[in-house]
N, C-alpha and C positions, 0 to 999 in steps of 0.2 A: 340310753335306756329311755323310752317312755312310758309314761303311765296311764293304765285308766282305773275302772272303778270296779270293785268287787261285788255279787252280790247283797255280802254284809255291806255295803258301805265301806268296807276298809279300801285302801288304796293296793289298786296288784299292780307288778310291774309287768310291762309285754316284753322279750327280747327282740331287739333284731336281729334276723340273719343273715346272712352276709348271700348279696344274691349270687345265684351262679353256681352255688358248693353244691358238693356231691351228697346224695341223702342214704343213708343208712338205714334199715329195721330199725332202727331209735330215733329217728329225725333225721334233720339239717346236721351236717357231721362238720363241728368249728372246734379242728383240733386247740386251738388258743382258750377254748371254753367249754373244759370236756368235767363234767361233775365228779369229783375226788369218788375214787371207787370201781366207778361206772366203766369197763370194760367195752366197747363198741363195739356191735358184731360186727361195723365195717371193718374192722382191723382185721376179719377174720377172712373176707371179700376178698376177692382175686380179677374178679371181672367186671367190666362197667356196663353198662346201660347209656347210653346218650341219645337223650329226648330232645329235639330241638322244635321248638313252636314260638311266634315269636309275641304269641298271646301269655301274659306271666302266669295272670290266673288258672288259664286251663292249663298250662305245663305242670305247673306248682300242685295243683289237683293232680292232675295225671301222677305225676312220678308219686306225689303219699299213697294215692289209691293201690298202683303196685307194690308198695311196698309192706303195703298194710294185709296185701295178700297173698304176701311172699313169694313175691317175685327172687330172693336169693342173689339179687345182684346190687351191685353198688349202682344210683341211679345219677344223673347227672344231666338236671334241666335245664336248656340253654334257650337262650333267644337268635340265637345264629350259629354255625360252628365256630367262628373262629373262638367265642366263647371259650368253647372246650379249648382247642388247640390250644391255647393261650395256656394253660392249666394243666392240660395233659401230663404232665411230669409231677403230679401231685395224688394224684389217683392211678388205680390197676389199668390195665391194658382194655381198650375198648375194644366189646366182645360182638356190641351189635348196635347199627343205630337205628330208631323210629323217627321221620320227619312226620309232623303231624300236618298234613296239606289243608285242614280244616274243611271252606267251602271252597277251596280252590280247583283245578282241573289237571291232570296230569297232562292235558294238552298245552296247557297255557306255556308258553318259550319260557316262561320267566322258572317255572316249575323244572321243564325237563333240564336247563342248564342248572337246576340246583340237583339234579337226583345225576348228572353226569358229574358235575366235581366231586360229589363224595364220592360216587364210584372211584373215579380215578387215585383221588386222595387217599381211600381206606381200602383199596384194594380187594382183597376178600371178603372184610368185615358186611356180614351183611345188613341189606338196607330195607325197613319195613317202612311202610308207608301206611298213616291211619286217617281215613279222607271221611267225610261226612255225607258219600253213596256207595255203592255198592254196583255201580251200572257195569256191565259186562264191558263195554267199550272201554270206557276207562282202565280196569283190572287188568286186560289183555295188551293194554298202552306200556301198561306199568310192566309188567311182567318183559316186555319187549324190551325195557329200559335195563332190564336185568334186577328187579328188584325182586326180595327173596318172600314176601308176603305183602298183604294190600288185607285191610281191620278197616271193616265200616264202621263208624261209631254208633252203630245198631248192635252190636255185641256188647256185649258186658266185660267183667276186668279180669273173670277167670280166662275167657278166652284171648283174652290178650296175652295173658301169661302164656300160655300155648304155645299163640303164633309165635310167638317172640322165639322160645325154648324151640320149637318145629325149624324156623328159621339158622336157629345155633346150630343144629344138627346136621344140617345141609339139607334140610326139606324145602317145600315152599310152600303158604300157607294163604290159600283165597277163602272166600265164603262163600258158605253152602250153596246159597243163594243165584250165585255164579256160577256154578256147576250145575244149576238141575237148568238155566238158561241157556248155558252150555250145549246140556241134550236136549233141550229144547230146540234150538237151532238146527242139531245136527239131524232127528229125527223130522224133524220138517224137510231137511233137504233129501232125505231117503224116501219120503212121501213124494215129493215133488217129481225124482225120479229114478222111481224103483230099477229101472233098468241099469242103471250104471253099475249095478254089481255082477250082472251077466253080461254086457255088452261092451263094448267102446264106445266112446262117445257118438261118432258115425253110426256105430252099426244100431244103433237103439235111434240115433233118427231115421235108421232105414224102414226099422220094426215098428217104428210110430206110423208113418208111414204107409205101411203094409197094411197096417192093424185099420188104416180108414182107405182098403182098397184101392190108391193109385200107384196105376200102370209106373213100370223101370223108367219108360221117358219123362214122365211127369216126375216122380222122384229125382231124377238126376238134376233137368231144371232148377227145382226147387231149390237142391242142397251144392246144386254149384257143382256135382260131379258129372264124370263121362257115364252112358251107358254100360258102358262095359264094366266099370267099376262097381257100380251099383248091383250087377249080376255075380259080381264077386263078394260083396257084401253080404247076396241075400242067400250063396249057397252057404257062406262062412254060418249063419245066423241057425238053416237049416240041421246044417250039420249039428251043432251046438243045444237045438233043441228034439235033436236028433225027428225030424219030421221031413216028409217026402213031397212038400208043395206049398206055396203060399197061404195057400186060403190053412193047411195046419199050421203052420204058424202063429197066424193070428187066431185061430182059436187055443190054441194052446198058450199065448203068450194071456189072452183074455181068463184062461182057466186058473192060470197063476196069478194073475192079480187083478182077482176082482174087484169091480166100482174101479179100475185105474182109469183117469183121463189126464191124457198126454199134455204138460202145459207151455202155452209159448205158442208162436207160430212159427212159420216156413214165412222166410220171403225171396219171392222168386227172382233168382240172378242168371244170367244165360249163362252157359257150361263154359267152360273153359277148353 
């Protein structure tokens, strides 16, 4: 037991806690020193929580913080796994873990061999991971790792709660943030080239093509193909925009997407 000092002046005593233990809605849960009376909702618990960081103070913060916001699970803050493992037979069945990556990268070798041994280790148990960004690259790293959520520490602790419970469920749970970059990404590539939803990829560099007036041999040049193909190309295109000649083509491909300019260039390889 140590001591320090009370507002009054009187002397208070701090406890310690035994590091490592599982925390309950009532605290640090040290069956050997449970208060005459006092009933533990963790007795009531069925499920764990394992938070592993191998920072104390932010784990230690972390796991009170959900608990304090009823998180509903038994929590259990570790500095490593084997921590738990060790322990495991003392508490309920773990139901989900959070590695907290901190400023770390989901790149880093040292990161992905820790998010493949739990995989393997806990099998189903899903794995959330709470990193201090939010960059799209990373989130999609993580997610290829097979991980069931990715919590910037730009959210708050209700959504944590969330992920977490989204992740129990079999969902997977990113941030917003990631998603509208997401379509960010994808609507820039539909900009870039509108054609690919009517076309093949050939046949819309044929229609680019067309749309800046050169001739079948020039075309074929350019793209590496035979004449002849290229004429099969451009009745396929015709047909499709149902038009009866080059030059409607290109006004017609010009009437559907206007301001479009074709990006990249042609570089010219002799035909095959």
């Amino acid at each position: 037991m140590s001591m320090g000092i009370a507002s009054n002046g009187a002397k208070a005593s701090i406890s310690k806690t035994p590091i490592n233990s599982p925390i309950s809605p009532h605290g640090i849960h040290d069956p050997g020193n449970e208060p005459p009376g006092v009933a533990h909702e963790l007795d009531q618990l069925d499920r764990t929580l394992v938070i592993i960081d191998s920072r104390a103070l932010e784990r230690e913060c972390f796991a009170q913080s959900l608990i304090a916001r009823g998180v509903g699970l038994e929590v259990f803050p570790v500095g490593r796994i084997e921590d738990y493992t060790a322990r495991r037979d003392q508490v309920p069945p773990v139901c989900a873990i959070l590695l907290n990556l901190g400023g770390r990268r989901v790149g880093d070798p040292q990161v992905g061999d820790e998010i493949r041994r739990l995989s393997a280790e806990f099998g189903k148990v899903p794995l959330i991971l709470l990193a201090d960004t939010d960059e799209l690259p990373q989130i999609l790293q993580a997610l290829e790792y097979g991980v069931r959520g990715f919590i910037p520490t730009s959210v708050g602790i209700d959504v944590c709660i969330e992920a977490i419970g989204l992740a129990m469920a079999g969902g997977v749970f990113v941030p917003a943030s990631s998603v509208m970059a997401m379509r960010r990404m994808v609507e820039a590539g539909s900009e870039a080239r509108p054609l690919s939803g009517m076309f093949t990829l050939r046949q819309a560099e044929v229609v680019e093509a067309l749309r800046r007036g050169k001739a079948n041999k020039i075309i074929a040049y350019e793209l590496n193909l035979r004449e002849s193909t290229v004429k099969v190309h451009i009745r396929n295109i015709m047909r499709k925009l149902k038009a009866t000649n080059r030059t409607e083509v290109a006004f017609k491909i010009n009437h559907m997407f206007p301001g479009y300019t074709p990006v990249g260039g042609s570089h010219a390889t002799h035909p095959r």
